[in-house]
N, C-alpha and C positions, 0 to 999 in steps of 0.2 A: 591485465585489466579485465572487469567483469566485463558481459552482455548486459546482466540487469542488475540495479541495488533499489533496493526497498528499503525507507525510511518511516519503520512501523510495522512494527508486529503484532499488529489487533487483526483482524477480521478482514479487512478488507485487504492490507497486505501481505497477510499472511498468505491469502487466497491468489491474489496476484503472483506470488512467487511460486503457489503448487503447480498452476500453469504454464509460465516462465521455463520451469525448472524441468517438467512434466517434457516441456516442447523442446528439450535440448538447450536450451540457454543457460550459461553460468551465470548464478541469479546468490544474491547474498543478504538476507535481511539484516538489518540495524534495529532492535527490540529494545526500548527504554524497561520494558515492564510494565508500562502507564495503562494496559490499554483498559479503556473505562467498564468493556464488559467482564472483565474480573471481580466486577463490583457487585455484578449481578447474582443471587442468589441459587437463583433456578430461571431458567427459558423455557417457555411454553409455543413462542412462537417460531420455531426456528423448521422450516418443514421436514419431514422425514425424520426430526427426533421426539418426541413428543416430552419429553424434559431431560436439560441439560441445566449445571452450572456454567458460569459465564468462565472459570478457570477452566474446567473439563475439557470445554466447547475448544477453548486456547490452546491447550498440550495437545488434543486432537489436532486442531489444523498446525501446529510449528512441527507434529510429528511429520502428517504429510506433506510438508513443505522440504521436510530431512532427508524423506525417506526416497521422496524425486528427486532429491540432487541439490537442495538449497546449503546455503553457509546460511548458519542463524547467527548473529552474534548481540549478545548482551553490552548496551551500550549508549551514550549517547552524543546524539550530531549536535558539533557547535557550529559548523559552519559548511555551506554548500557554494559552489564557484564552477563555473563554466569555461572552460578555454579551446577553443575548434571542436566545438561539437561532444567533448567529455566533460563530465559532470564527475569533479570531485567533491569528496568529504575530508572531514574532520573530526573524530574521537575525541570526546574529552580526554579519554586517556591517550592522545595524541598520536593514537594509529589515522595511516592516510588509505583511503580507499578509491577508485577509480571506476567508473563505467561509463557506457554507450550511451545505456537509457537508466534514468532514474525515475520512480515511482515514487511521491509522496505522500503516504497513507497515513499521517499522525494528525490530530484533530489539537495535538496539546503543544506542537512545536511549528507556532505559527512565524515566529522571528525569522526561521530560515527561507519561511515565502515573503517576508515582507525586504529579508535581504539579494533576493531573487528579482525585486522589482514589482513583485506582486501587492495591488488593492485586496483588504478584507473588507467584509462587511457582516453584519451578521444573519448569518443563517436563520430564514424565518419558518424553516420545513421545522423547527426544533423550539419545542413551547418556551424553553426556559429562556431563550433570547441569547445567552451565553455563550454560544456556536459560534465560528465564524466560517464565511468560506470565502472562496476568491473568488472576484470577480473576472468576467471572460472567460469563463471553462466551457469548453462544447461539452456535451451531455460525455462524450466518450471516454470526459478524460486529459483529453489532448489539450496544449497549454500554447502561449506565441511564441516557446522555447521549443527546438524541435528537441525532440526524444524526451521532455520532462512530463508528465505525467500527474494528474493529481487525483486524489478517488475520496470516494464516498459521503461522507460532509463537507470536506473542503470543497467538494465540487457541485454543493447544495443538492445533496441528494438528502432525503428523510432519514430519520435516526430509528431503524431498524436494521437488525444484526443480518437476517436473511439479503438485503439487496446491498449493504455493506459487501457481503460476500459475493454477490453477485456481480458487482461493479468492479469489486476488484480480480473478481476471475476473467470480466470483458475485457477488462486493460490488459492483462495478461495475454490471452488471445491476440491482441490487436498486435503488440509487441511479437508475440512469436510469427504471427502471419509476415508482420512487417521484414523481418528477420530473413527467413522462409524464401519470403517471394510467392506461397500461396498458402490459400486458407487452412488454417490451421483448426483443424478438428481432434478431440482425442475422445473416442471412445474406448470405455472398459471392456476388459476379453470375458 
């Protein structure tokens, strides 16, 4: 059984699993390929790069996700279920996966929160209206499921890629802290 599974490999889970993964947690992401900033040409706002492509910006964070210790896998969830406290999945290609805590960083695979029990509504931080997030998310994250986890628009944050990554490296944190027993800090050597 994992520590942590990540449902999304864009930006914010990606990010979520460098630190997971970073913090000693066996951490596995679930990547459909969907995620929207692939779409993007060039990033100007991303800080510390002064331009990136939106695929570039991707192979950088799924490498760091690799290279701390993450399982990436290419793939997609049809279904999420809860039973004492473990959070399964479902592959369409009909692999079963198992963990602790689960992160739900996908903006495009909303059926699995509405099969969770989760209200949408739509996200009004995002001009096009077309966004959804759920409703009752505390700013962190944290869901009325313990250990489930939701980041960045779903949890009505703004649609920019910098606090995408930043929401998803909080959650990460919080998960290893929680893990730990104390706060979990990781500075580079």
């Amino acid at each position: 059984m994992l520590d942590v599974l990540v449902i999304g490999g864009g930006i914010s889970g990606g990010s979520a699993a460098i630190y997971t993964a970073q913090g000693g947690l066996r951490t596995a992401v679930i990547d459909s390929g969907m995620s929207q900033v692939k779409q993007v040409s060039q990033l100007y706002n991303y800080p510390g790069i002064s331009e990136i492509s939106g695929t570039a910006l991707m192979d950088t964070i799924k490498h760091q996700a690799i290279a701390s210790g993450a399982e990436w896998t290419e793939g997609v969830v049809e279904s999420v279920t809860q039973i004492d406290r473990v959070f399964s999945i479902l592959l369409a290609d009909g692999k079963e996966l198992a963990a602790k805590h689960l992160i739900i960083a996908t903006n495009l695979q909303t059926t699995l929160l509405k099969g969770l029990g989760f209200e949408l509504a739509v996200n009004e931080k995002v001009p096009s209206g077309k966004v959804k997030k759920v409703l009752g998310i505390e700013p962190d994250g944290t869901t009325t499921l313990p250990n489930l986890y939701i980041t960045s628009l779903l949890a009505g944050l703004s649609s920019q890629s910098v606090i995408a990554a930043g929401h998803g490296a909080s959650v990460g944190i919080s998960i290893v802290s929680k893990e730990t027993g104390k706060s979990y800090m990781w500075h580079d050597k």
